[in-house]
C-alpha positions as CSV (number, residue, x, y, z in Angstrom):
1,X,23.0,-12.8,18.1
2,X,22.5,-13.2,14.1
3,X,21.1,-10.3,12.4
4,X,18.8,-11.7,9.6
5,X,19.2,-9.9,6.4
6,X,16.0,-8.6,5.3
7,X,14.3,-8.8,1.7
8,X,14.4,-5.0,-0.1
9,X,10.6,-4.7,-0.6
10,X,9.8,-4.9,-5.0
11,X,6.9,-3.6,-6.9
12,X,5.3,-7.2,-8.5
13,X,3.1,-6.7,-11.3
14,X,0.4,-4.6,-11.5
15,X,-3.7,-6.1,-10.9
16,X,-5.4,-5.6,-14.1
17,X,-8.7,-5.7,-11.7
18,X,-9.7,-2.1,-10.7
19,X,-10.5,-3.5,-7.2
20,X,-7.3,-5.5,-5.2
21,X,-7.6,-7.1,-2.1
22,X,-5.2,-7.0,1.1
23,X,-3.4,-9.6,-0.3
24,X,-3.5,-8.5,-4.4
25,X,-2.0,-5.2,-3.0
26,X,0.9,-6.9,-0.5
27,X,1.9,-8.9,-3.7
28,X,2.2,-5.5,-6.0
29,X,3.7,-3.6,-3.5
30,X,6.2,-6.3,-2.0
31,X,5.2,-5.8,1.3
32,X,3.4,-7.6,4.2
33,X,-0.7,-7.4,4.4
34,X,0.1,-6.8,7.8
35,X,2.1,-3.7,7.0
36,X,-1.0,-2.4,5.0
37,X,-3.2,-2.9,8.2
38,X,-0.7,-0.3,10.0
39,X,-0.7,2.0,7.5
40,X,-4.9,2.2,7.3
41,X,-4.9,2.6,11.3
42,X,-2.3,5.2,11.0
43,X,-3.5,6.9,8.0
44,X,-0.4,6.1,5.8
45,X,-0.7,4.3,2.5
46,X,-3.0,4.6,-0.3
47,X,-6.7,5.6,-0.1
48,X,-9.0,2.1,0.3
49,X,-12.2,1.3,-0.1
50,X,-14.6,-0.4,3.2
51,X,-17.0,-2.4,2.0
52,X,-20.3,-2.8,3.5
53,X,-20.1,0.1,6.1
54,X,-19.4,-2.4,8.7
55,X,-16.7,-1.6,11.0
56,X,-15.0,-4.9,10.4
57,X,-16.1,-4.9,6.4
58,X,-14.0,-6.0,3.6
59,X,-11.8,-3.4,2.8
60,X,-10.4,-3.6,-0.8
61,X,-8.3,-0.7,-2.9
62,X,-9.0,1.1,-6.4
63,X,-5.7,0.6,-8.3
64,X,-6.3,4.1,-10.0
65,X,-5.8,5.5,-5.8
66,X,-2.5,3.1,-5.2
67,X,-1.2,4.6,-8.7
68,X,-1.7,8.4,-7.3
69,X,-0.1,7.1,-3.9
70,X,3.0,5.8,-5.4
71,X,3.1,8.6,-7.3
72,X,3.0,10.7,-4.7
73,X,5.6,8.9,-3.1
74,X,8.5,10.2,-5.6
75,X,11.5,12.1,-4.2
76,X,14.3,13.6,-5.4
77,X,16.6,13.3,-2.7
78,X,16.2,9.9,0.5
79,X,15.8,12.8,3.4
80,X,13.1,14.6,1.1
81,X,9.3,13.8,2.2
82,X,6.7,12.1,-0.3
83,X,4.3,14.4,-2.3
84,X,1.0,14.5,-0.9
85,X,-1.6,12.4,-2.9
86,X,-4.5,13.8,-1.4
């Protein structure tokens, strides 16, 4: 069996908009929109926003909470956990 080599996830540019979508935020972060929904139902991942109070409402993230998170993601060492953003 062939092992695929997989893609190194990169940081695109940065929304200008204060609000991103799913997809505005899988751009900018270089990784899949289906990796975001994981990290929501887990708790992982930057803070988002629901929209609407419905349980299946838009849900759309404020780029000033996903520059905390990746700040909070710095580490000094790869076995060293993330800062917490909270």
């Amino acid at each position: 069996m062939k092992l695929e080599k997989q893609k190194a996830p990169h940081l695109g540019r940065r929304p200008e908009a204060d609000l991103v979508d799913d997809l505005g935020l899988s751009q900018w972060l270089g990784i899949s929109t289906g990796t975001l929904e994981q990290w929501r139902f887990q708790g992982l991942g930057p803070r988002f926003v629901k929209l609407g109070g419905a349980k299946r409402g838009p849900v759309r993230y404020l780029t000033a909470e996903v520059d905390a998170w990746l700040h909070g993601q710095t580490r000094a060492q790869t076995g060293a956990e993330g800062r917490s953003a909270a």
